[in-house]
N, C-alpha and C positions, 0 to 999 in steps of 0.2 A: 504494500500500500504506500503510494507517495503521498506527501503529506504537506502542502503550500500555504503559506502565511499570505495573505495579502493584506496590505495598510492602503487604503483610498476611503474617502469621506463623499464619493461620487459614483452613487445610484448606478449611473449608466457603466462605468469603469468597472464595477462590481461585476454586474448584470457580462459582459465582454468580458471579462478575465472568466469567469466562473464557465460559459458558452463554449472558449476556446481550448481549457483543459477539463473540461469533466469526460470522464470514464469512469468504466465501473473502479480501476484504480485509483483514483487519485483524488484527494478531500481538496479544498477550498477552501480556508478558513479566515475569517475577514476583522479585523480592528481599524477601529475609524477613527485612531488618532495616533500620531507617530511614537509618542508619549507611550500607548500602548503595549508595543514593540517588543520592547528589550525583555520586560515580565513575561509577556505572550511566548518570545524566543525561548524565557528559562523551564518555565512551566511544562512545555511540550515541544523541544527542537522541533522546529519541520525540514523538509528535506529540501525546501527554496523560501525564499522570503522575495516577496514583490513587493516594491516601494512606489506608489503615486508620486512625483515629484509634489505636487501643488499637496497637499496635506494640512488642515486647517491651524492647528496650535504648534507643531513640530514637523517641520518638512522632511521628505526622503531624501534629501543631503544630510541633514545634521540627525534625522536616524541612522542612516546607512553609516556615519562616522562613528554612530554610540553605539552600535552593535560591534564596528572593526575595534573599537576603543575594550570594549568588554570582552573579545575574545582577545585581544592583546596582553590583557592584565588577567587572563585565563577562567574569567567566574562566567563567559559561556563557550560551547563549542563552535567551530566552523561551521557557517553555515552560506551557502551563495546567495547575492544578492542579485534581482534584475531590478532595476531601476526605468520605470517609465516616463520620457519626459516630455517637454512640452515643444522647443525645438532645437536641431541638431549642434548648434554652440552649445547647449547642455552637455554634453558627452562628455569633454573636456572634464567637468565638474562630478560627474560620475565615478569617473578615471580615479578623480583625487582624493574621493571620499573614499575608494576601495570596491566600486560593486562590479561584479565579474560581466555583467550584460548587463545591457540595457536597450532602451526600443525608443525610436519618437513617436509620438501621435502621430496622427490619425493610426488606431491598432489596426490590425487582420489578423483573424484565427490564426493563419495558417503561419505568422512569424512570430507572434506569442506562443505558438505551439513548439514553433522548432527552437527559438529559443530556452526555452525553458528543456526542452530535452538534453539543448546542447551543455548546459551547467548541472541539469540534474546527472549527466554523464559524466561529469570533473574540467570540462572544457570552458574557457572564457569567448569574450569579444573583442581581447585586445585587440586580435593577431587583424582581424577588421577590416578595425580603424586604421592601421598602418597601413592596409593595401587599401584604404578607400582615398586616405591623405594622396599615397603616391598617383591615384589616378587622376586625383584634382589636379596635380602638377604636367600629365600629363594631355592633351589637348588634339583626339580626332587622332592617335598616335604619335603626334607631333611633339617630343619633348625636347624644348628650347635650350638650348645648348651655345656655346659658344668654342670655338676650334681653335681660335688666335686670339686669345686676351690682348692679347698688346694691338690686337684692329678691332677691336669689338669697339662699337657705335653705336649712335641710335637709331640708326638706319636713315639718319639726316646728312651725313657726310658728302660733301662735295666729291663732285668725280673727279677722277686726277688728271686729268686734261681742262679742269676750269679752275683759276684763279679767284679765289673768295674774291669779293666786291668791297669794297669799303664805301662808311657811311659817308656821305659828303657832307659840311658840317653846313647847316643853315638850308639843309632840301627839310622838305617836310613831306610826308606821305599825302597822298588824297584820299 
């Protein structure tokens, strides 16, 4: 039996988390306040913990930090964290707080499903982010490069058959 913590204070988030993992395996079990958390975690580990970012008295950053904080100082066990957020500059913030996944809004079954598989199997989201960074760097295959630092320009460079122009002093443009 797998066994999921989720903290959201939001009806619909509930209603969609619960939609996208229920099987006859696996419970759902929900607190509606971040605050909640840490007791909730001690009382009955569960096998994942899902964090709402937006979370009404204590948000899923600064839960996500007081569970890494308690199981640092050993009064609770390992447990993975996905983290739900609102949009993709959140991830950064996920990263630092410790949670092993995370998703943005707008959800879909089918990547709340796989995620969740992929931690409840010991697997994170760093590895990603790293290859979604490198693609933003990357442009239609095109990754911009330079061959000759010592002629790299801004693609404004005079051609070498014309003589820059000098201003004439007292012209004025039209």
């Amino acid at each position: 039996m797998t066994d999921v913590l989720l903290a959201s204070d939001a009806d619909w988030l509930i209603q969609e988390v619960r939609s996208a993992l229920s099987d006859p395996g696996t419970t759902v079990g929900v607190v509606r306040a971040g605050a909640e958390v840490r007791s909730a975690v001690a009382a009955e580990p569960p096998d994942l913990v899902i964090l709402d970012l937006q979370i009404g008295n204590m948000g899923g950053m600064a839960t996500c930090m007081d569970l890494r904080l308690e199981v640092g100082a050993g009064r609770l066990d390992p447990v993975p964290i996905l983290m739900l957020l609102d949009r993709s500059a959140d991830v950064f913030l996920a990263q630092q707080a410790g949670a092993e996944g995370w998703l943005v809004k707008p959800l879909d079954s089918f990547r709340l499903k796989m995620a969740s598989v992929k931690l409840l199997s010991g697997g994170n989201m760093r590895d990603e982010v790293a290859e979604s960074f490198e693609a933003e760097d990357t442009v239609d295959g095109f990754e911009p490069s330079v061959s000759d630092p010592e002629n790299a320009g801004d693609g404004l460079d005079q051609p070498d058959d014309e003589e820059p122009t000098e201003a004439v002093e007292g012209s004025t443009r039209p």
